[in-house]
Rosetta silent file (secondary structure, phi, psi, omega in degrees, C-alpha in Angstrom):
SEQUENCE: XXXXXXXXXXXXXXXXXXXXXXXXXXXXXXXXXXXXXXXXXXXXXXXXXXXXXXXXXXXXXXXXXXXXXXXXXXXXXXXXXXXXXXXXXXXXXXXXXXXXXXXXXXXXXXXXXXXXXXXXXXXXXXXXXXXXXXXXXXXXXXXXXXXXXXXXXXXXXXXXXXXXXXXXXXXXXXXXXXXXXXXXXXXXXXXXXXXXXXXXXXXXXXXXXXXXXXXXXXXXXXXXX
SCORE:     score description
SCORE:     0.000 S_00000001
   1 L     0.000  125.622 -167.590  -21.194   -3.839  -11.217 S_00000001
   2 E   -88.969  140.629 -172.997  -18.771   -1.910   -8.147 S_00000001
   3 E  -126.211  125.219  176.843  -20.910    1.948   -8.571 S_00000001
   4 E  -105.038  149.380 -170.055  -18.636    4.565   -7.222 S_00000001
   5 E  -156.664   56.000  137.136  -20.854    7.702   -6.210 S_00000001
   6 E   115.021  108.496  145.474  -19.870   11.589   -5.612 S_00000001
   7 E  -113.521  156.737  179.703  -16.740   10.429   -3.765 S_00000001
   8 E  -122.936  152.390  176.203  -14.636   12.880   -1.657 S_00000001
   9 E  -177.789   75.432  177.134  -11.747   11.038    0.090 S_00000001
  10 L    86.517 -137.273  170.610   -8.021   12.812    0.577 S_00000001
  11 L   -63.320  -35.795 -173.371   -7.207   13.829   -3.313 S_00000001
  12 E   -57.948  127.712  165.052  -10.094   11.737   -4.533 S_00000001
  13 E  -139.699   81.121 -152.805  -12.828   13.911   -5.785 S_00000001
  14 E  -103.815  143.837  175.195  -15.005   10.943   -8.052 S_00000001
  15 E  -101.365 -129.001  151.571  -18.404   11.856   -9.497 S_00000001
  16 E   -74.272  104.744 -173.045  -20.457    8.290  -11.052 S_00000001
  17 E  -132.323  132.933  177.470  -17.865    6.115  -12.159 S_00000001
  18 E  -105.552  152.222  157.195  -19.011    2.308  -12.839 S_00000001
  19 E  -132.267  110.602 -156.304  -16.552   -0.916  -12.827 S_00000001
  20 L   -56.132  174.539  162.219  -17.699   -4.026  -14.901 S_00000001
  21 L   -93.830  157.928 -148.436  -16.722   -7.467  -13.879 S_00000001
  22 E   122.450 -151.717 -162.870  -13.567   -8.783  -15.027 S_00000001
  23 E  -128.987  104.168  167.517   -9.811   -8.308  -14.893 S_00000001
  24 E  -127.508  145.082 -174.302   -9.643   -4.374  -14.309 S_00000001
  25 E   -95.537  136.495  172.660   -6.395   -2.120  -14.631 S_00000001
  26 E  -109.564  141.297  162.193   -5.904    1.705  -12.823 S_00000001
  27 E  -151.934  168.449 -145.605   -3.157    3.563  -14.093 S_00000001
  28 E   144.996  125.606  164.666   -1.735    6.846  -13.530 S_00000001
  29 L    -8.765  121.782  162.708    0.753    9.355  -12.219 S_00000001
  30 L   -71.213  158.818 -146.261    1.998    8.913   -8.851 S_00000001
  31 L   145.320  -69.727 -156.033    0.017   11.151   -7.293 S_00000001
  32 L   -95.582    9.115  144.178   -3.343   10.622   -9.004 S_00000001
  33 L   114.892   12.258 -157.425   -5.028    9.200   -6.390 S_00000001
  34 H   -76.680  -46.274 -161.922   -4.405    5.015   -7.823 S_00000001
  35 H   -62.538  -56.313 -172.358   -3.629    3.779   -3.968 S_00000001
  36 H   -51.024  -41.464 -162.332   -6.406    5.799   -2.501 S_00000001
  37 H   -72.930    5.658  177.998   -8.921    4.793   -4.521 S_00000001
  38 H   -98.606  -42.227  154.175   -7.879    0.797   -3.819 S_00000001
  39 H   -28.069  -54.188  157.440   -8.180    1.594   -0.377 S_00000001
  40 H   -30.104  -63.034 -177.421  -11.728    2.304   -1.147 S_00000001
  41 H   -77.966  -12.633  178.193  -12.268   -0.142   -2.846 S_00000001
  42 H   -63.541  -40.683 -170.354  -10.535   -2.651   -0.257 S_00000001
  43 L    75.646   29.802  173.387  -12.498   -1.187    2.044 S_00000001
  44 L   -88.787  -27.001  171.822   -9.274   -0.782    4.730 S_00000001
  45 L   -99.169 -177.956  163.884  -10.392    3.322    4.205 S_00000001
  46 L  -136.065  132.984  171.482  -14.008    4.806    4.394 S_00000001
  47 L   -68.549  144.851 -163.508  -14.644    7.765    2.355 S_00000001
  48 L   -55.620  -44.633 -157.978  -15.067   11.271    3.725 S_00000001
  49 E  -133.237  153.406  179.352  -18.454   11.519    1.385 S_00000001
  50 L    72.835 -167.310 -172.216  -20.307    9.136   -1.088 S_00000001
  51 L  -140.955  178.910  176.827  -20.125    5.597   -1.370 S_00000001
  52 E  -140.501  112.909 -150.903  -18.811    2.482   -3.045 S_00000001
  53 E  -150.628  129.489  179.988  -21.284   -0.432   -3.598 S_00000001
  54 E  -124.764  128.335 -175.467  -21.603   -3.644   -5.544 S_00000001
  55 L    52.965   56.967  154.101  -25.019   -4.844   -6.073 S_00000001
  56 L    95.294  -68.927  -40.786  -26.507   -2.198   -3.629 S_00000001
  57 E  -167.463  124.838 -170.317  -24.297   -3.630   -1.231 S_00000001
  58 E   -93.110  160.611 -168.544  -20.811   -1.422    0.595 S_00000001
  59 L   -69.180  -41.993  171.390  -17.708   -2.686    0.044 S_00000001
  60 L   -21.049  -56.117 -173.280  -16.887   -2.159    3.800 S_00000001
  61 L   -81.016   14.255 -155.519  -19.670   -5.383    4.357 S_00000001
  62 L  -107.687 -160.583  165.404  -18.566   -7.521    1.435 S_00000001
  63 L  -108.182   95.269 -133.810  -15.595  -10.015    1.083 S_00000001
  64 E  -107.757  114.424  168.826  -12.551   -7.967   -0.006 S_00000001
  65 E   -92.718  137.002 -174.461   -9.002  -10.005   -0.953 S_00000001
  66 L  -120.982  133.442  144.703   -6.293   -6.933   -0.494 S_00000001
  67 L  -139.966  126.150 -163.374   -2.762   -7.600   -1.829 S_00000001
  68 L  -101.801 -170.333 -167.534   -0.381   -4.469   -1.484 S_00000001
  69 L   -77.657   -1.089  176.892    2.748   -3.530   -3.082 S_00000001
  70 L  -138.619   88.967  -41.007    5.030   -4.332   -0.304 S_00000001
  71 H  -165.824  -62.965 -162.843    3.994   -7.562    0.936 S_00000001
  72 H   -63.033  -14.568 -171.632    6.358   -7.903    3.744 S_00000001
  73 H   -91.756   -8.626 -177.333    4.850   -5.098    5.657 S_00000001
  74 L  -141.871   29.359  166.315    1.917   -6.874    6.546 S_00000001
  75 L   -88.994  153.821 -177.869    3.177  -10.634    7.108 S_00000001
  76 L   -89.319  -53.846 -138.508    2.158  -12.546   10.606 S_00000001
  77 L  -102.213  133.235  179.497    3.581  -16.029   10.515 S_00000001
  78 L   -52.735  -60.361 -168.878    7.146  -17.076   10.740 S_00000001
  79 E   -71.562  138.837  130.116    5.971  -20.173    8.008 S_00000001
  80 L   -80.734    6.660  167.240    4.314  -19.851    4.906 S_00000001
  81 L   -67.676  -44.828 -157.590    2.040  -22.624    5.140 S_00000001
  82 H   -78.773  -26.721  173.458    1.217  -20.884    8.586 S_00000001
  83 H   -76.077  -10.624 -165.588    0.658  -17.086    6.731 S_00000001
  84 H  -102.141  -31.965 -159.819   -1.624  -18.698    3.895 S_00000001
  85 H  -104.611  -15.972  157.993   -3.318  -20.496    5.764 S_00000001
  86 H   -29.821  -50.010 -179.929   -4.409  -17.825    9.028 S_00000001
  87 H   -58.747  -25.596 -124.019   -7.267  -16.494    7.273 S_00000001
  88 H  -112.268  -50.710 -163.782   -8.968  -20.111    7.122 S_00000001
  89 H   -74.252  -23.895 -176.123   -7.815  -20.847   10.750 S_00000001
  90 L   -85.931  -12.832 -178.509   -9.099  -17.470   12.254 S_00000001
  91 L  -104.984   28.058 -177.082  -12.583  -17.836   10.816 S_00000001
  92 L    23.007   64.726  167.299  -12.468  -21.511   13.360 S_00000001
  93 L   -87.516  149.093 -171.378  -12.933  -23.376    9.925 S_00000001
  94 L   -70.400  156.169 -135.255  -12.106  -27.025   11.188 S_00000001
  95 L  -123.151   11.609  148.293   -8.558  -27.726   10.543 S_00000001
  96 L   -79.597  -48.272  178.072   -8.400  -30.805    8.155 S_00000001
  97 L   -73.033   -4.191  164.801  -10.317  -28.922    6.030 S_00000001
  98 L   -72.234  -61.952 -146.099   -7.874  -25.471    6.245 S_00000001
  99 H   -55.140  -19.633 -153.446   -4.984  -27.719    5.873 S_00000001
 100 H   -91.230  -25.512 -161.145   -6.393  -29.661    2.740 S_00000001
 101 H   -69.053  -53.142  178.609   -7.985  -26.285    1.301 S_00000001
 102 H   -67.396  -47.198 -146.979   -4.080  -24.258    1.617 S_00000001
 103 H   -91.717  -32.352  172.311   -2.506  -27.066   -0.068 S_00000001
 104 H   -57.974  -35.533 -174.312   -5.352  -27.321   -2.827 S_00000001
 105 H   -52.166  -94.080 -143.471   -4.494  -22.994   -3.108 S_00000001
 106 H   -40.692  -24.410 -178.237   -0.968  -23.641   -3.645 S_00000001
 107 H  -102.060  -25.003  147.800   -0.982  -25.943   -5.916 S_00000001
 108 L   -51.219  -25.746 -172.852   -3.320  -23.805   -8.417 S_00000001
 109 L   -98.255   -4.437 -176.611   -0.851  -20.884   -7.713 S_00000001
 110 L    67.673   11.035 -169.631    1.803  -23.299   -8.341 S_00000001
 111 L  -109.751   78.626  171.690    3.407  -22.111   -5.369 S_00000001
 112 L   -64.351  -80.773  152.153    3.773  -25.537   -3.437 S_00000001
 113 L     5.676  -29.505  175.190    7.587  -25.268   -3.190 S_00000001
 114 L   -79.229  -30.283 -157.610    6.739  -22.464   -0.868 S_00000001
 115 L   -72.238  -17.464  155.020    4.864  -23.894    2.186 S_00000001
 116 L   -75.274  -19.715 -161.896    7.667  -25.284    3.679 S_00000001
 117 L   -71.713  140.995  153.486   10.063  -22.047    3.387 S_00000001
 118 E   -59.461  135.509  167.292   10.245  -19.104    6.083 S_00000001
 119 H   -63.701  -65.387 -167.381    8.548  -15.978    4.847 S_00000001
 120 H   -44.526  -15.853  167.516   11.524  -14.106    5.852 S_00000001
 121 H   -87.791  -23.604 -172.825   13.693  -16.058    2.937 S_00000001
 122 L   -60.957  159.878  159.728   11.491  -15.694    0.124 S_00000001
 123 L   -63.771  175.913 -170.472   11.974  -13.110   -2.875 S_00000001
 124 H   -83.943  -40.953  165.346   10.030  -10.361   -3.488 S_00000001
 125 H   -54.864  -44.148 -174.300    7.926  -12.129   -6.291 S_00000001
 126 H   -61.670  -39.098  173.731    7.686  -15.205   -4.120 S_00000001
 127 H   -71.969  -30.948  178.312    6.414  -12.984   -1.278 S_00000001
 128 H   -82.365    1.759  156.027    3.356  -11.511   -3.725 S_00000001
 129 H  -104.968  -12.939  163.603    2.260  -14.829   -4.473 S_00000001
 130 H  -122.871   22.873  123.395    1.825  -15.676   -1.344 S_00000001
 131 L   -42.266  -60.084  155.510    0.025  -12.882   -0.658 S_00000001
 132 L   -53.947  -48.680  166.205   -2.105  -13.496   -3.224 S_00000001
 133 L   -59.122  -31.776  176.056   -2.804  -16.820   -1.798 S_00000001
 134 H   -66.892  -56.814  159.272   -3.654  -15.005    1.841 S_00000001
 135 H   -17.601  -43.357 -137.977   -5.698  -13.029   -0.720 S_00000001
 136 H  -118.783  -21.765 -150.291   -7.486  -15.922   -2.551 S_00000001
 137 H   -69.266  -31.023  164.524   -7.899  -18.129    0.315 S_00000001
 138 L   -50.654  -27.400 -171.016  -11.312  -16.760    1.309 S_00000001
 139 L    47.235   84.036 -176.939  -12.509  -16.886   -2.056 S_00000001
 140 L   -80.447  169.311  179.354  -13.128  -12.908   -2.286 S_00000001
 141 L   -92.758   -3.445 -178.603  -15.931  -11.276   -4.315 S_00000001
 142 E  -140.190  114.002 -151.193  -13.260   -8.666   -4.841 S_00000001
 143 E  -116.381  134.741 -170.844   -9.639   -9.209   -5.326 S_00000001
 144 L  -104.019 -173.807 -161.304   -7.755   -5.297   -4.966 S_00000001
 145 L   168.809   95.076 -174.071   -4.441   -5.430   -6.200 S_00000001
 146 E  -126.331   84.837 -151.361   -1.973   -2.009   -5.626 S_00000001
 147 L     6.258   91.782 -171.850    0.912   -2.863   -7.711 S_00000001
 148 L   -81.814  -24.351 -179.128    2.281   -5.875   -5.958 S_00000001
 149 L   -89.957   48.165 -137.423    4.276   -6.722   -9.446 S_00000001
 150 L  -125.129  -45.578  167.418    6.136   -3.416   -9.250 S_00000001
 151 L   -66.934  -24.113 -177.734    9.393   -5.364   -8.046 S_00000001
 152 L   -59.741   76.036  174.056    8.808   -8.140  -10.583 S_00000001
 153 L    -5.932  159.312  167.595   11.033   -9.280  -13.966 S_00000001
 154 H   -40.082  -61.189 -163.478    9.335   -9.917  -16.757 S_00000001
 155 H   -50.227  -57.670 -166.137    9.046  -13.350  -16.555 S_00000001
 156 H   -84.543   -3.650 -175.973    7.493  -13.520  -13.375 S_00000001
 157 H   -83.897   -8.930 -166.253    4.875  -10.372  -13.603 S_00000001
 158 H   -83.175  -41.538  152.988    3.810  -12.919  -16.567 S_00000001
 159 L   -74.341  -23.394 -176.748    3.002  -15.131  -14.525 S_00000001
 160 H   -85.454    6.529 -152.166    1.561  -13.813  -11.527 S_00000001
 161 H  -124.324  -10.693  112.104   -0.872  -11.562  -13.937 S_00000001
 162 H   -22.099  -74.668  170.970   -1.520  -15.230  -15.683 S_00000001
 163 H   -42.431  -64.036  177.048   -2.291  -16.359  -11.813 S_00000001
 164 H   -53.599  -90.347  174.377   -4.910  -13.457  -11.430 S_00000001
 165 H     0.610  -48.886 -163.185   -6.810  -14.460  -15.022 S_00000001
 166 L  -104.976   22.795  170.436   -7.217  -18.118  -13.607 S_00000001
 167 L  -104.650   22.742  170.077   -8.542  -17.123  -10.423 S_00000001
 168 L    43.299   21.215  174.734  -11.976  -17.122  -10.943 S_00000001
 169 L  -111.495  163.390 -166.561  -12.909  -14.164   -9.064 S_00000001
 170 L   -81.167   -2.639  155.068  -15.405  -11.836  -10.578 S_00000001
 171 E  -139.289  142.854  174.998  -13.943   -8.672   -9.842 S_00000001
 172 E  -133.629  125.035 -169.802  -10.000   -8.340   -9.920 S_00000001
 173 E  -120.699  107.319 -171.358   -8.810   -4.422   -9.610 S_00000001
 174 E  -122.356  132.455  137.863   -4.756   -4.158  -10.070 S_00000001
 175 E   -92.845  111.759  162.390   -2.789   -0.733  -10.043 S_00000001
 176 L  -120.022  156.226  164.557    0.236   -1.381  -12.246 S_00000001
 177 L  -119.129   38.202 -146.089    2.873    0.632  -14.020 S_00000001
 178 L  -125.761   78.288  168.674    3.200   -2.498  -16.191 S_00000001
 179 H   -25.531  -71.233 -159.645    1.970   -1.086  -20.080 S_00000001
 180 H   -57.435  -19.819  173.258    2.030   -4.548  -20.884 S_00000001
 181 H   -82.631  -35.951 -173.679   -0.311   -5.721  -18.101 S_00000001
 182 H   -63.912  -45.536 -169.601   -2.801   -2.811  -18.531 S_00000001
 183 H   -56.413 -104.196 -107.128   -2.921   -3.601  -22.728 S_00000001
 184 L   -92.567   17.560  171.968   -4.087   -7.013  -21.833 S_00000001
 185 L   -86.443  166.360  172.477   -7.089   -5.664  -18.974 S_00000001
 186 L   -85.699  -39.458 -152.408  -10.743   -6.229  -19.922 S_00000001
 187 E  -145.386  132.151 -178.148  -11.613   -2.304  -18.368 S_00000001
 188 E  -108.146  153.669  176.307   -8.522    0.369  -18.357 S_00000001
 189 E  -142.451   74.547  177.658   -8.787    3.061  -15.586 S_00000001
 190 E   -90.400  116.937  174.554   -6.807    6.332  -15.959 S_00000001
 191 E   -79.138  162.355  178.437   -6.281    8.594  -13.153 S_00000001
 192 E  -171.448  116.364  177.527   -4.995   12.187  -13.134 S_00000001
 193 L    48.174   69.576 -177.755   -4.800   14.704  -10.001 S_00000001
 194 L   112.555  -80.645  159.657   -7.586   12.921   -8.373 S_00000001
 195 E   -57.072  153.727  176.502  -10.007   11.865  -10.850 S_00000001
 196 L   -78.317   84.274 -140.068  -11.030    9.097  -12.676 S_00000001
 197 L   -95.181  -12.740 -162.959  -10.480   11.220  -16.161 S_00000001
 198 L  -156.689  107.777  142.812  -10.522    7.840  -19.132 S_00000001
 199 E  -142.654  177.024 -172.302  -11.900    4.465  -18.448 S_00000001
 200 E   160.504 -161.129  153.961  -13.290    2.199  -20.868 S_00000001
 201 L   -81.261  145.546  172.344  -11.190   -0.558  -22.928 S_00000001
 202 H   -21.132  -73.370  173.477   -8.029   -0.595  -23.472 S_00000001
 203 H   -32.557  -73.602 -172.619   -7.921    0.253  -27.495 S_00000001
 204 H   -43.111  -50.894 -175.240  -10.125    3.624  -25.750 S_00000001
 205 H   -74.466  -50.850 -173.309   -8.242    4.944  -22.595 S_00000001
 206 H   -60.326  -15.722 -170.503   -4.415    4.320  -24.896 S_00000001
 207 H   -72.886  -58.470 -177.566   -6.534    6.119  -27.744 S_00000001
 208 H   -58.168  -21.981 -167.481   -6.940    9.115  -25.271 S_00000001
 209 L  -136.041   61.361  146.711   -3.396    9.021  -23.898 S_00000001
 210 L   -64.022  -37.613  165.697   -1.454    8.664  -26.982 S_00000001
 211 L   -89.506   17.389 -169.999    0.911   11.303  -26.351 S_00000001
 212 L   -92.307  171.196  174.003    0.916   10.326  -22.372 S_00000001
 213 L   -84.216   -9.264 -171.852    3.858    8.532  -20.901 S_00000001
 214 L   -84.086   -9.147 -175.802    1.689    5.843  -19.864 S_00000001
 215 L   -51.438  125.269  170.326    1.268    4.940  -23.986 S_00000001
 216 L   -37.948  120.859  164.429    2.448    1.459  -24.440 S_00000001
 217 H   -50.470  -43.578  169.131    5.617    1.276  -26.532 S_00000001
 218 H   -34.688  -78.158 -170.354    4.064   -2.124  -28.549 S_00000001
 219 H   -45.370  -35.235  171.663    1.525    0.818  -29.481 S_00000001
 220 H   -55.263  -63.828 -172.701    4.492    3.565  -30.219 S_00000001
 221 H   -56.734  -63.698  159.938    5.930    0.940  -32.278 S_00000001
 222 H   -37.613  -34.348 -169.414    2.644    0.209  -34.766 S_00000001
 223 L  -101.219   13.866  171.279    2.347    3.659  -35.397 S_00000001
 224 L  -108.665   -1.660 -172.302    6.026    3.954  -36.500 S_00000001
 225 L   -97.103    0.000    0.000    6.127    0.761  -38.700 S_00000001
């Protein structure tokens, strides 16, 4: 369980707020504080006051996979074999075992087809998968997520939010403005000028923000049929 605790941080002003393990969504005005608080939890910020902790433990020491909404802003490597595989090589892991370890990644993420390619040619979906893979390759206890599908088609936010689900890590934290991805979190998290103001399950936080803009339409639709 990640225990958030009298935070102060920028806009953030958070009292006790817990987050279960699972696949959890924040959503919320821009504005409301969604980025900072992933920061937090990334542990790329430190809070002015309080803490953030998962089994007693700060996120700051723990093993944090970060993937942010504009991907491109924080690639290294000409290759993408050579960006996926950087984290592996920078921690002096011996280098049959990086090489066999990216190519086992890729081909769970399905994105093999990538490793020969230049980062600079991919799409904008293609670059947040292999982000995600820069992400995954450590095998974090925490995967942040601050709406990297925000550029994505249908099709393919379907899949990368698929991709998360089968990625075995025990906490996954996404800010989307994706209805359809938030209906389908285990733990919903709605911000508003700061605060954490609704979380719970889904059916609960859309119960509270029926008349919000953030209400699904699927849900809109049921209660007109």
């Amino acid at each position: 369980m990640i225990k958030i605790s009298k935070i102060t941080h920028k806009i953030l002003n958070l009292e006790s707020n817990t987050i279960p393990k699972g696949y959890t969504c924040v959503i919320g005005e821009n504005g409301s504080g969604k980025s900072t608080l992933l920061k937090l939890l990334s542990g790329t910020e430190l809070p002015k006051t309080g803490t953030i902790c998962l089994d007693g433990k700060k996120i700051r020491n723990l093993n944090v996979g970060y993937v942010p909404e504009y991907p491109e802003r924080q690639i290294i490597f000409e290759d993408v074999f050579d960006e996926i595989i950087s984290p592996l090589r920078f921690s002096f892991m011996q280098t049959e075992t990086a090489e066999k370890k990216t190519r086992n990644l890729a081909e769970l993420l399905d994105i093999s087809n990538l490793l020969d390619k230049k980062t600079r040619n991919l799409s904008g979906g293609e670059k947040a998968f292999m982000s995600l893979a820069v992400a995954l390759i450590m095998k974090p206890q925490i995967l942040v997520l601050d709406e990297p599908d925000s550029h994505m088609d249908f099709e393919t936010s379907e899949k990368f939010l698929e991709t998360l689900k089968d990625s075995e890590t025990d906490y996954i934290i996404h800010c989307t403005q994706n209805m359809n991805t938030a209906e389908k979190s285990d733990f919903l998290i709605f911000m508003e000028n700061g605060k954490i103001k609704f979380s719970g399950t889904p059916d609960f936080v859309f119960e509270k923000i029926e008349r919000n803009q953030f209400f699904p339409l699927s849900r809109r639709l049921k209660g007109i049929v």
